[in-house]
C-alpha positions in Angstrom: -15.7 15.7 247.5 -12.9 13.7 245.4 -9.4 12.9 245.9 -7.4 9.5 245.4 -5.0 8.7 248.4 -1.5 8.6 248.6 0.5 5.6 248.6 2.2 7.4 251.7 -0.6 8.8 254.2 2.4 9.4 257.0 3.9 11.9 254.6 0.9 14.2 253.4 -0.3 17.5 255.1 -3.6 17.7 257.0 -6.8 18.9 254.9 -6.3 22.1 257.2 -2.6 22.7 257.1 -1.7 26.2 258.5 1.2 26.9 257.5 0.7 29.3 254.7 -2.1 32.2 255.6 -2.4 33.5 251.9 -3.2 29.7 250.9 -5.5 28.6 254.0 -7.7 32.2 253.3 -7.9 31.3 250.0 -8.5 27.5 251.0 -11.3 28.6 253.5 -13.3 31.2 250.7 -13.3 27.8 248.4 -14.7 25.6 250.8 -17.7 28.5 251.1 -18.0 29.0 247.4 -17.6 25.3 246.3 -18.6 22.8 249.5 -18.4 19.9 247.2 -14.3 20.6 245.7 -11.4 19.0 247.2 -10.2 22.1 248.3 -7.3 20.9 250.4 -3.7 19.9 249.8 -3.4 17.4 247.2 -1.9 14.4 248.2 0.6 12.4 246.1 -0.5 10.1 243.3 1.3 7.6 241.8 3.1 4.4 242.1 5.2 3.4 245.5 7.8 1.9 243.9 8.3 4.4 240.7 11.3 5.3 239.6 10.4 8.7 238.3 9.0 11.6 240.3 7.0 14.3 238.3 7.1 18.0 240.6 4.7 20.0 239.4 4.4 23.7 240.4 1.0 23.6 242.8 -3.0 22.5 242.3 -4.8 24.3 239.5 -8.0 26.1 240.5 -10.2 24.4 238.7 -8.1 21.3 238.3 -6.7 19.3 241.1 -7.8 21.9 244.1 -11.4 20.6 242.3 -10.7 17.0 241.4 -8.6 15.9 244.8 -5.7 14.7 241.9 -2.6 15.9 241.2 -3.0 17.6 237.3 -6.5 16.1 236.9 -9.4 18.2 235.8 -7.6 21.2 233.9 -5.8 21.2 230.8 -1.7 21.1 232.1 -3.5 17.4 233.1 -4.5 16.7 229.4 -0.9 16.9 227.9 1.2 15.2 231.2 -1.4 12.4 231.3 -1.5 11.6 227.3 2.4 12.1 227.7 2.8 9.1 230.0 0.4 7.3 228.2 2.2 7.4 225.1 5.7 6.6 227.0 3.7 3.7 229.1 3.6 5.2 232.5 0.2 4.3 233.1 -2.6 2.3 232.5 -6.9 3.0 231.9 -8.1 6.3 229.9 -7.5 9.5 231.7 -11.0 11.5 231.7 -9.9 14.4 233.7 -11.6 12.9 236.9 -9.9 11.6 240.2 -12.0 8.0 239.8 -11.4 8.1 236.0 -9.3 4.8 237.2 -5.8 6.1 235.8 -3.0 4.4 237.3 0.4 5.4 237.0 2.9 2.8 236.5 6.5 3.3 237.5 6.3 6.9 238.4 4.8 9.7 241.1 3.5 13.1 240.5 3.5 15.5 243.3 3.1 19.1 243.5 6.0 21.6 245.2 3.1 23.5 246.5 0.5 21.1 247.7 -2.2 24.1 248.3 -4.0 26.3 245.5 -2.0 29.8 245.7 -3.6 33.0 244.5 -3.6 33.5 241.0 -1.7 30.1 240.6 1.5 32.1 241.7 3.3 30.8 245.6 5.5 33.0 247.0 9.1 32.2 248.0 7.4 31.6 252.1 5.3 29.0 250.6 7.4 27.4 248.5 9.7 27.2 251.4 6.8 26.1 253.8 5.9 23.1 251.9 9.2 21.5 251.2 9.0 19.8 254.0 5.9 17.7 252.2 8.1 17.6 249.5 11.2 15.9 250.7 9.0 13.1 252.8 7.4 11.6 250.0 10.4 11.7 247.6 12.1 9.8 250.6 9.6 7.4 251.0 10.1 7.0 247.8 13.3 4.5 247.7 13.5 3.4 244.0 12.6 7.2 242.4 16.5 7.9 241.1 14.9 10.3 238.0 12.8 13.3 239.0 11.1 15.5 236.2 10.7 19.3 237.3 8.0 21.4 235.9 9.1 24.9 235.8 11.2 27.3 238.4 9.9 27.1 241.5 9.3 23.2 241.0 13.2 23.1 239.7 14.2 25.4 242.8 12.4 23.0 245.6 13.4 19.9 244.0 17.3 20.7 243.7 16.9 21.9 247.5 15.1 18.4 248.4 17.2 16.0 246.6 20.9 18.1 248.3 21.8 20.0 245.7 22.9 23.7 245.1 20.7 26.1 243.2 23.8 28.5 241.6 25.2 24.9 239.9 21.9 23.6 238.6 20.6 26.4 236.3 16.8 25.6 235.2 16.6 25.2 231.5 14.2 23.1 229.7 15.6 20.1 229.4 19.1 20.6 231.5 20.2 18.0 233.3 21.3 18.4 236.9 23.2 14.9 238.7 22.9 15.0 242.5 25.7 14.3 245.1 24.1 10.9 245.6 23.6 10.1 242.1 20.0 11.1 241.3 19.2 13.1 238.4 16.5 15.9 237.6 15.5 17.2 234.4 14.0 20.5 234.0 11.0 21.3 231.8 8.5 24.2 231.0 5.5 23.9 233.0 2.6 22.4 230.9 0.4 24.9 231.6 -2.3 26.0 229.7 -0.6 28.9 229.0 2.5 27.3 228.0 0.7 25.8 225.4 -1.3 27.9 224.1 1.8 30.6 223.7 4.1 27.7 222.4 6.3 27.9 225.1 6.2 24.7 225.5 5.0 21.7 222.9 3.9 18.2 222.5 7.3 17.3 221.2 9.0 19.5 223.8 7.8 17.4 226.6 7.6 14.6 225.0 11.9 15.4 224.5 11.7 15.6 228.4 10.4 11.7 228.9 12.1 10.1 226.6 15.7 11.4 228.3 14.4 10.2 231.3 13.7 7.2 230.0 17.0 6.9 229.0 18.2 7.6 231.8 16.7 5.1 233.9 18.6 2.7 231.1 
């Protein structure tokens, strides 16, 4: 069993959350097929005092509901991780395992889902259930005043936990929503394998993504 530990432990869900049905059966047929996976929600990784927040969608099967870290161990991980690399967001050579010894510098990633959904797909319940572990570590987080949004559901939830309104922040890849309080959210396609592969979404696309954040941040 892997994982790396939050910098908040107050704010994460138990290994046996029960909130979500669909997600502990799934959770609990995982555990009997694969004893020595994570297989539980996957806490936050990152950097306390970061000033970005990465929201990813939810753990990849064979990724971090495997490896115990967020986009570690599948091949969404491969392009986010040589993305902050090349921007300077971390530090050490990502490997695709949770004691690689990858640190993040300056920014958090967390998923909007923190459980492995069937066929990598939450419902609108879930998404909804898990906000909660959403909006505590994004609080906990005081310095985070850029958040990066990977994909709809990752978009929706982080609009709903930073207080804004859905019908005024459209997702689009690469819109730009400003909060009541001053934070800011960009939207990107998820960097999901199939993403990728389709050319949804590209090295340069994301890339795009970062470097207005960056900007941002001034």
């Amino acid at each position: 069993m892997m994982s790396v530990a939050s910098p908040f432990p107050a704010t994460e869900p138990s290994r046996d959350c029960p909130r979500c049905p669909r997600l502990v059966a799934l959770r609990e047929e995982l555990r009997a097929a694969h004893p020595d996976w994570w297989n539980a929600p996957v806490p936050l990784f990152g950097d306390p005092d970061g000033w970005l927040v990465v929201v990813g969608l939810a753990p990849g099967r064979d990724g971090a509901n495997r490896t115990g870290r967020a986009f570690t161990g599948d091949a969404a991980g491969g392009l986010l991780f040589a993305t902050l690399a090349k921007f300077g967001l971390s530090e050490g050579v990502f490997d695709g395992r949770a004691d690689d010894g990858v640190a993040l510098k300056g920014v958090a990633v967390v998923n909007a889902v923190r459980c492995l959904p069937p066929a990598n797909k939450p419902n609108p319940q879930e998404a909804q259930a898990c906000r909660a572990f959403l909006k505590a570590p994004v609080d906990a987080l005081r310095h985070a005043r850029v958040f990066i949004a990977l994909g709809q559901i990752a978009h929706q939830s982080t609009v709903k936990v930073l207080g804004g309104k859905l019908p005024k922040a459209r997702f689009a890849h690469l819109a730009e929503h400003h909060m009541p309080d001053g934070r800011v959210l960009i939207d990107s396609y998820h960097c999901s394998r199939y993403n990728q592969n389709t050319g949804r979404l590209t090295p340069a696309m994301f890339e795009a993504v970062f470097e207005r954040a960056l900007a941002l941040r001034g």
